[in-house]
DOTOR-998977 format. One record per residue (C-alpha): x, y, z; residue in three letters; residue number from 1. Coordinates in Angstrom, 2 decimals, m for minus. Last residue first. Layout:
BEGIN
{node {X; Y; Z}; ALA; NUM}
...
***
This chain:
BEGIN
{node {20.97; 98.45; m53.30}; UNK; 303}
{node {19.84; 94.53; m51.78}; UNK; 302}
{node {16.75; 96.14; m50.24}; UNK; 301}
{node {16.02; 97.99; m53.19}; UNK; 300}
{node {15.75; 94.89; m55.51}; UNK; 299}
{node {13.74; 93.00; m52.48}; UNK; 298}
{node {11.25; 96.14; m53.04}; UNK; 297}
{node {10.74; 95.39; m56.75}; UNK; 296}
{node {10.68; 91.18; m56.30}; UNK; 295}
{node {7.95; 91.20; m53.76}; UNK; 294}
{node {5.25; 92.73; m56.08}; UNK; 293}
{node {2.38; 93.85; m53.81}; UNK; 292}
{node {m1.57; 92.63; m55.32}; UNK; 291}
{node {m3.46; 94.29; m57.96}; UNK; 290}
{node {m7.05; 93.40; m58.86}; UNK; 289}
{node {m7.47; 95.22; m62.01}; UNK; 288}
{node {m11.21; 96.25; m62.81}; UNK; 287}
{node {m12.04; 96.02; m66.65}; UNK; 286}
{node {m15.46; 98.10; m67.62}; UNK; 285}
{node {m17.89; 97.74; m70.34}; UNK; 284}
{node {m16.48; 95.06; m72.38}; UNK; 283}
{node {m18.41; 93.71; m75.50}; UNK; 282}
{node {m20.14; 90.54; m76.46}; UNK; 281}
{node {m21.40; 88.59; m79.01}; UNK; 280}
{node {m18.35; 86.55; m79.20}; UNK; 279}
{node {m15.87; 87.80; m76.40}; UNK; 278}
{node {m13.78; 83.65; m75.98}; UNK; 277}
{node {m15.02; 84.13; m72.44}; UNK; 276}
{node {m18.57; 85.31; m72.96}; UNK; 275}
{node {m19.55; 83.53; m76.24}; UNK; 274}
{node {m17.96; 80.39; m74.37}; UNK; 273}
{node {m20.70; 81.09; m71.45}; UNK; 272}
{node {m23.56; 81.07; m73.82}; UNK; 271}
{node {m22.97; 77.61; m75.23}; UNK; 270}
{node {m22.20; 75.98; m71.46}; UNK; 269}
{node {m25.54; 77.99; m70.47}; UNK; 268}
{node {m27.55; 76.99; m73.77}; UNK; 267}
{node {m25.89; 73.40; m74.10}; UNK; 266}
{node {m23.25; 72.15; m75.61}; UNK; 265}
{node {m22.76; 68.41; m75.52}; UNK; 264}
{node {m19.17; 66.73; m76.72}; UNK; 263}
{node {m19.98; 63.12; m78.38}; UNK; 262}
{node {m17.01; 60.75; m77.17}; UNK; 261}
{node {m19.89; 57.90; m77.76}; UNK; 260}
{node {m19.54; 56.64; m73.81}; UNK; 259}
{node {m20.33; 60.66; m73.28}; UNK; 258}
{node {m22.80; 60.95; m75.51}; UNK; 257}
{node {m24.81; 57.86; m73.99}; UNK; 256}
{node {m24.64; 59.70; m70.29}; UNK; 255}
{node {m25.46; 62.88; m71.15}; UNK; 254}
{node {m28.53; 61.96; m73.36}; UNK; 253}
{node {m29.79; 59.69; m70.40}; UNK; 252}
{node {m29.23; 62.66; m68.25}; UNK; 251}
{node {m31.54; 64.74; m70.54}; UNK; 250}
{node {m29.79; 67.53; m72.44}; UNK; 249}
{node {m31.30; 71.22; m72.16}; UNK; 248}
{node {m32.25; 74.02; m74.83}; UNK; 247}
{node {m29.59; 76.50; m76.80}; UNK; 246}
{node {m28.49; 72.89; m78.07}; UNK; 245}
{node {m25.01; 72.27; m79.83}; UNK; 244}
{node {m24.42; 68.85; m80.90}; UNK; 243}
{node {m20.16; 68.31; m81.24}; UNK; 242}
{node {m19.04; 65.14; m82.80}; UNK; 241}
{node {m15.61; 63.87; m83.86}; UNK; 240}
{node {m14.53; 62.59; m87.46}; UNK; 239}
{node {m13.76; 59.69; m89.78}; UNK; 238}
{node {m17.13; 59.69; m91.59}; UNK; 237}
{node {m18.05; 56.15; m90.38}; UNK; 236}
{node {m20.36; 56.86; m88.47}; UNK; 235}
{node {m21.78; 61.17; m88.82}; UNK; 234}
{node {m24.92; 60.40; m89.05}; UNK; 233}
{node {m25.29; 57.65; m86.82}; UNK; 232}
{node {m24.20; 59.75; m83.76}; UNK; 231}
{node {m26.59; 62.32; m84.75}; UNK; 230}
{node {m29.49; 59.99; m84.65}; UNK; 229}
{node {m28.47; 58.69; m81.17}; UNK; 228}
{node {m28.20; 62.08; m79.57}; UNK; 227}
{node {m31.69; 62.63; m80.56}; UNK; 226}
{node {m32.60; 59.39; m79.44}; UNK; 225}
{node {m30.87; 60.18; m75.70}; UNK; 224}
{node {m32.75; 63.13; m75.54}; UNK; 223}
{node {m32.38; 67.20; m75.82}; UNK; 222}
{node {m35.23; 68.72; m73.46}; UNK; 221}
{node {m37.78; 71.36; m75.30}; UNK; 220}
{node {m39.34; 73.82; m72.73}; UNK; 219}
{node {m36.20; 75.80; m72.94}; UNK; 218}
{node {m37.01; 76.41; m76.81}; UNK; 217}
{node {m34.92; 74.84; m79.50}; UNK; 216}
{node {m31.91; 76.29; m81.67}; UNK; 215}
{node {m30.62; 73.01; m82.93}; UNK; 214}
{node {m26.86; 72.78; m83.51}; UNK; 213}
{node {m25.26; 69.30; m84.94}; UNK; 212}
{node {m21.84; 69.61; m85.78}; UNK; 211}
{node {m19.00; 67.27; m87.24}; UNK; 210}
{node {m15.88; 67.78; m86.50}; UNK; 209}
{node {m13.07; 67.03; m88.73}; UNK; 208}
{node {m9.45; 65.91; m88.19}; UNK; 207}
{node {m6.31; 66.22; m90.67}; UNK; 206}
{node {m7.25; 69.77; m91.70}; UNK; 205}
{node {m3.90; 71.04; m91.85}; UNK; 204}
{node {m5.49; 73.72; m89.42}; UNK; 203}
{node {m6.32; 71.64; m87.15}; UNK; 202}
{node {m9.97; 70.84; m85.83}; UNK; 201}
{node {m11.69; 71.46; m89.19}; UNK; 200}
{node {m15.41; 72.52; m89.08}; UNK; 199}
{node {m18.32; 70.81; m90.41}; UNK; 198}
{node {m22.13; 72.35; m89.96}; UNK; 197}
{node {m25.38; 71.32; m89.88}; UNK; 196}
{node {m25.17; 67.29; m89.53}; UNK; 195}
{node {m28.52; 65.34; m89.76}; UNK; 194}
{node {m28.12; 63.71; m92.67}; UNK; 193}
{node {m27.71; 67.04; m94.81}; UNK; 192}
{node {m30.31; 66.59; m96.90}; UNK; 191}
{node {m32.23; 69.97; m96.66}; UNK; 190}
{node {m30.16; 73.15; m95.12}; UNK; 189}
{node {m27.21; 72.42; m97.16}; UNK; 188}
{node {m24.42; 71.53; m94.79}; UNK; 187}
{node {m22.35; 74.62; m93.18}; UNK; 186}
{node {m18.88; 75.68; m93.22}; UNK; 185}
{node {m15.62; 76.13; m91.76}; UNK; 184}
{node {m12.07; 75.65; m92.50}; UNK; 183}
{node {m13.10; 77.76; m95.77}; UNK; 182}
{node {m10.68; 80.28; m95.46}; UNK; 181}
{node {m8.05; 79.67; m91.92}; UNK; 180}
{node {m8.10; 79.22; m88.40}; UNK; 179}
{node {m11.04; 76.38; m88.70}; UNK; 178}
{node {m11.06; 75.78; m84.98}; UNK; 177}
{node {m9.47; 78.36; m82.87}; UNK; 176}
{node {m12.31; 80.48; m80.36}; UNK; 175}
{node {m13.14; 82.37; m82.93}; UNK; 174}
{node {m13.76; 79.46; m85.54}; UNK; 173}
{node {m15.86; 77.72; m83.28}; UNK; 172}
{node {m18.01; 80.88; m82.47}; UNK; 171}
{node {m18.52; 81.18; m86.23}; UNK; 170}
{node {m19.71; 77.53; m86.17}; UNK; 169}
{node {m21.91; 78.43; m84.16}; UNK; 168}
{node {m23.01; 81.68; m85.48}; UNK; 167}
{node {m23.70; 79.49; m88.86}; UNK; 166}
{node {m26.13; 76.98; m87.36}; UNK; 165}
{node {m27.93; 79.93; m85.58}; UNK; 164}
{node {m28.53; 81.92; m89.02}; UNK; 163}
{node {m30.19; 78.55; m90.48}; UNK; 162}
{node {m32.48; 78.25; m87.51}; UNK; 161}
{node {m33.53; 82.01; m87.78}; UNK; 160}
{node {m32.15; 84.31; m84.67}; UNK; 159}
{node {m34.53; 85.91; m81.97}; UNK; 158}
{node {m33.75; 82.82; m79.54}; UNK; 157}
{node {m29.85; 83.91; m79.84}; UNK; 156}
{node {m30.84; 87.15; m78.64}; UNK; 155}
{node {m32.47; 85.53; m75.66}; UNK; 154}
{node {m29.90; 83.21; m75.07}; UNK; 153}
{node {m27.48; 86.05; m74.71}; UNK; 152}
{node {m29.95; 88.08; m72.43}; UNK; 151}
{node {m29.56; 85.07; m70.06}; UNK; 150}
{node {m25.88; 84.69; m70.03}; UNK; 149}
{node {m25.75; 88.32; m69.51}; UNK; 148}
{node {m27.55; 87.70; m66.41}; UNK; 147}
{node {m25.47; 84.84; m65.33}; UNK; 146}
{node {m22.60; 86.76; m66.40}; UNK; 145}
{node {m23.08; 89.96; m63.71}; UNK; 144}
{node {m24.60; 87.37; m61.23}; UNK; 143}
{node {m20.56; 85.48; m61.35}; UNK; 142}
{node {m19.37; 89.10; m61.18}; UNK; 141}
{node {m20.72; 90.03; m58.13}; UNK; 140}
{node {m20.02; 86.54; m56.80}; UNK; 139}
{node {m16.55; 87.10; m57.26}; UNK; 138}
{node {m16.27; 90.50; m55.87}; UNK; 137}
{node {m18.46; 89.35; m52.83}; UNK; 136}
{node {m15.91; 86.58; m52.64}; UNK; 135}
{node {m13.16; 88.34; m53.41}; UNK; 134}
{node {m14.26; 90.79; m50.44}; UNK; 133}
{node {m14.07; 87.97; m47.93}; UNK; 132}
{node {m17.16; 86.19; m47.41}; UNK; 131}
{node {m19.83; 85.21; m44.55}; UNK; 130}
{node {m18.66; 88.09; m42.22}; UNK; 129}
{node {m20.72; 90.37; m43.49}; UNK; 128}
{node {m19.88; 93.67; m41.49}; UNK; 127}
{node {m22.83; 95.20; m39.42}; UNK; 126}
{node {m22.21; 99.29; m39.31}; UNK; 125}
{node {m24.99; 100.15; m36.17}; UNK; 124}
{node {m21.84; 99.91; m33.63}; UNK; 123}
{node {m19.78; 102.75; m35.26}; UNK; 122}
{node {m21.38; 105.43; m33.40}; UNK; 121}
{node {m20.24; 103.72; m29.68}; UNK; 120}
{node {m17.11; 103.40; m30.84}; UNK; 119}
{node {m16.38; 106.92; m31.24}; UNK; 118}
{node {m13.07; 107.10; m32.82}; UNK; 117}
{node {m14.50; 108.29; m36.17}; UNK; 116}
{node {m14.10; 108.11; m39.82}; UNK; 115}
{node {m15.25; 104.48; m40.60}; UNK; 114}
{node {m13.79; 103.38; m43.63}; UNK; 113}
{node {m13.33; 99.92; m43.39}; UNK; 112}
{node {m9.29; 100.67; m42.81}; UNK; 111}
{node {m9.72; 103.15; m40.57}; UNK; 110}
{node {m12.06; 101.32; m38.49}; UNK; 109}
{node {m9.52; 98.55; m38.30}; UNK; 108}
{node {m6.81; 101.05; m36.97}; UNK; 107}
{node {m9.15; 102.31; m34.39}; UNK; 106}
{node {m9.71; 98.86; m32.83}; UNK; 105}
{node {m13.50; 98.00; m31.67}; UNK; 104}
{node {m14.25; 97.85; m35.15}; UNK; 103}
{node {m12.32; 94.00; m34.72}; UNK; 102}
{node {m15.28; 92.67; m33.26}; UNK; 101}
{node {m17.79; 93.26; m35.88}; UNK; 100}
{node {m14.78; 91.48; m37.78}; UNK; 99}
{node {m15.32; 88.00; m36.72}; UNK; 98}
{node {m13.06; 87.05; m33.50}; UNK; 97}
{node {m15.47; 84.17; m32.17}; UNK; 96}
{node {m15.97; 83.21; m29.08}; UNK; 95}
{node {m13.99; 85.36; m27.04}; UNK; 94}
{node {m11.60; 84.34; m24.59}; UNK; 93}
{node {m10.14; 87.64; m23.31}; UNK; 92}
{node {m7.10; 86.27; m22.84}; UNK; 91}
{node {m6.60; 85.88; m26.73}; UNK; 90}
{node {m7.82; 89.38; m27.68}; UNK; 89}
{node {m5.28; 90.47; m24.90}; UNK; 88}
{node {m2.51; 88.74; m26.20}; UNK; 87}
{node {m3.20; 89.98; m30.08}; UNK; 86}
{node {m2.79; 93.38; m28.21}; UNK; 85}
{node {0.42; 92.32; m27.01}; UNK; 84}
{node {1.33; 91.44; m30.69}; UNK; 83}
{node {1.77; 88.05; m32.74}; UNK; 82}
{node {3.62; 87.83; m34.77}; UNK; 81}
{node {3.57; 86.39; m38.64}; UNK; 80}
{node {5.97; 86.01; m41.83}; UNK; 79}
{node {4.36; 85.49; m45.13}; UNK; 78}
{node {7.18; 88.42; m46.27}; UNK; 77}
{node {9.04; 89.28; m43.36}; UNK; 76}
{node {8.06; 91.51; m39.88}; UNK; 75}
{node {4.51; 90.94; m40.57}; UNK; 74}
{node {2.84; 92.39; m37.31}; UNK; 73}
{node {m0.26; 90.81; m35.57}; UNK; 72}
{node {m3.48; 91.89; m33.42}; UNK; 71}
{node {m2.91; 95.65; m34.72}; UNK; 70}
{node {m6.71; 95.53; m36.68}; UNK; 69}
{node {m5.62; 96.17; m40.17}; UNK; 68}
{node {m3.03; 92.98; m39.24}; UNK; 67}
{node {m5.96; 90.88; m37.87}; UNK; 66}
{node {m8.16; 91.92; m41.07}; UNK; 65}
{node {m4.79; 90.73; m43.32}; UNK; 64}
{node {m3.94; 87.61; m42.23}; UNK; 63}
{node {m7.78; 86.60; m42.18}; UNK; 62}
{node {m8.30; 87.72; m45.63}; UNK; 61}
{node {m4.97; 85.42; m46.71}; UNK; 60}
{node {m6.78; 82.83; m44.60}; UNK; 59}
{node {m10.03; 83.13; m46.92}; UNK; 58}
{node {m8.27; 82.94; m49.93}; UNK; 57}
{node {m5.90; 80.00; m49.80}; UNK; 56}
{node {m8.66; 78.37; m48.01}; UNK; 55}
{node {m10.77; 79.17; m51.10}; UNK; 54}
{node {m8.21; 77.87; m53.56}; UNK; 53}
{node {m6.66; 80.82; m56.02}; UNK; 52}
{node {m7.02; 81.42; m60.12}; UNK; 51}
{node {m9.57; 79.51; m61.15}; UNK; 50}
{node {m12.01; 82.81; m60.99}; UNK; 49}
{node {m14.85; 80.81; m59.41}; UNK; 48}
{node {m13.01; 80.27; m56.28}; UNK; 47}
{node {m10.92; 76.58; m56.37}; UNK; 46}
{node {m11.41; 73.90; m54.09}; UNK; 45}
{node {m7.66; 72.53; m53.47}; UNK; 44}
{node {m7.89; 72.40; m49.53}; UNK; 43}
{node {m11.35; 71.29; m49.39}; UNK; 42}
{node {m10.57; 68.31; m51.55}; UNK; 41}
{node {m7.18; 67.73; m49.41}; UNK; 40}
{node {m9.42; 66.98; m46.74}; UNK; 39}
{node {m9.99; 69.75; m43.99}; UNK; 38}
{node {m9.65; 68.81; m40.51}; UNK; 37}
{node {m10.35; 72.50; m39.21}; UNK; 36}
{node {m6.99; 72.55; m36.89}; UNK; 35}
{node {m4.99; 70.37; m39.26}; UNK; 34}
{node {m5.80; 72.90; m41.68}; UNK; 33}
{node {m5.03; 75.53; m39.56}; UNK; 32}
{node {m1.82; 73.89; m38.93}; UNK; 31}
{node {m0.65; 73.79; m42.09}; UNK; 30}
{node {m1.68; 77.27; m43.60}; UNK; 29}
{node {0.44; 78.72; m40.23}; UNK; 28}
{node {3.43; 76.76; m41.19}; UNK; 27}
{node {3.67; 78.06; m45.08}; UNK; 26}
{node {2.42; 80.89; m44.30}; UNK; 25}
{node {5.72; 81.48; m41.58}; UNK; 24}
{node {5.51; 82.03; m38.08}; UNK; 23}
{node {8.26; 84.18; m36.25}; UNK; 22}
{node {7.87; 83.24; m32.11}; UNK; 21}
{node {5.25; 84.65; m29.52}; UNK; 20}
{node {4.11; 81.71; m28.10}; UNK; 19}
{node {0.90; 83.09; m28.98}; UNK; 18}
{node {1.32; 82.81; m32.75}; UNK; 17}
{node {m0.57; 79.51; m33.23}; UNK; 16}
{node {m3.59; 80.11; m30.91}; UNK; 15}
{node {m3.58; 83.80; m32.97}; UNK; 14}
{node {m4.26; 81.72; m36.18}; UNK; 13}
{node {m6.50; 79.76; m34.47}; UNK; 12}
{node {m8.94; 82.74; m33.50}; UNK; 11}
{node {m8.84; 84.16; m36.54}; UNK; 10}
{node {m9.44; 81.43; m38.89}; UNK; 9}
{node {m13.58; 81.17; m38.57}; UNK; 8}
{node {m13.24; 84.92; m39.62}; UNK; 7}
{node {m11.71; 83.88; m43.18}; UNK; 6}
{node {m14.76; 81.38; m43.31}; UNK; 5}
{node {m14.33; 77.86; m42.82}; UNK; 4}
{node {m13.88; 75.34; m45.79}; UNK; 3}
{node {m16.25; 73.02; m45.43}; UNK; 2}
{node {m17.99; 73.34; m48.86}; UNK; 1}
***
């Protein structure tokens, strides 16, 4: 990723204020774009969440550490200054403005919660300057799943092949397919041809999809002949395929399920649906990530 860290922006977004004028967001995000060359790939890269690009991110961070810090005012909303300390930081020509530098300023101490003035007994507190705070929150939580991820798979290890084929398609039904009594069930356990499970897609029942889910061991990689086999099972039935693995598929397999419109589930993608659609799981703590709604204070302003 080329995106430059929040600190990266500091400098540059001073370089753009110094003349002292109003800057908008909207101007500021352009030019340090221009400034850092990115491509409109490393302008639209997303954080893990979905919900915000990293430059998006990472220059909102910057905004805010050089505010915390007195180096620029907000006079409107996504509006910028630049202040006579900002001046100073700029005449001083220093490398890089990462935020070691910024605990030189009483009001950034403050704000990372260093009670003192004494700048010489703030010195041993080292700052990671190689991600904002949604990024350590994001990558908290991204280790949080993996792990859960991996005690999922273990549980699901512990089940009988029969009682695997049937959380599946219990999964399926929770996250929407076969909405309603009997939308779902699975194949005898001898005979079925390959297929362990059929689900209905809509609730009218118009489409079917046909499942395949084989509870194998990490050491066992899903291949293309595999894939094949199920594919010729369910010809000619008039429905879509879905082969569920809590193992591995081979690139060949990948590659011939995809020109087959076969979807592939394997143990991370399978695990990671129990997580987001709350099968298997259960919430230990919510943290709310709250951010200032314009639209309240603009009410008072126009009282």
């Amino acid at each position: 990723m080329t995106v430059p860290k929040y600190f990266e922006m500091h400098k540059p977004f001073l370089e753009f204020l110094k003349d002292g004028n109003p800057h908008t967001l909207k101007e500021l995000k352009l030019l340090i774009s221009q400034y850092f060359h990115l491509k409109d790939e490393d302008l639209n890269e997303m954080l893990p969440s979905g919900r915000q690009t990293y430059f998006t991110n990472r220059l909102g961070w910057a905004s805010t550490y050089l505010k915390k810090a007195g180096l620029i005012t907000s006079p409107a909303k996504a509006t910028f200054v630049i202040t006579d300390e900002g001046r100073k930081v700029l005449a001083e020509n220093v490398a890089v403005i990462d935020a070691n530098y910024l605990m030189k300023f009483p009001s950034f101490r403050k704000f990372q919660n260093v009670d003192t003035d004494n700048i010489q007994s703030v010195q041993p507190k080292e700052i990671n300057d190689d991600e904002t705070p949604d990024d350590a929150f994001e990558d908290a939580f991204r280790k949080i799943n993996k792990s859960l991820s991996d005690d999922l798979l273990s549980e699901i290890m512990k089940l009988t092949p029969e009682a695997f084929e049937k959380m599946v398609l219990d999964l399926m039904r929770k996250m929407g397919y076969g909405t309603f009594e009997n939308a779902a069930h699975t194949t005898a356990v001898t005979g079925d041809e390959g297929i362990d499970g059929i689900i209905m897609e809509d609730k009218l029942g118009f489409d079917l999809i046909y499942i395949q889910a084989k509870r194998w061991g990490e050491d066992h990689t899903v291949g293309r002949p595999e894939v094949q086999a199920f594919v010729g099972a369910i010809a000619g039935k008039g429905g879509k395929g879905l082969f569920v693995t809590t193992s591995k598929f081979s690139k060949q397999a990948v590659e011939y399920a995809k020109n087959q419109h076969i979807i592939l589930l394997d143990g991370e993608k399978l695990t990671n649906f129990m997580i987001e659609h709350n099968f298997g799981v259960s919430t230990k703590k919510v943290f709310e990530i709250k951010v200032i709604d314009s639209d309240v204070f603009n009410d008072y302003k126009d009282e």
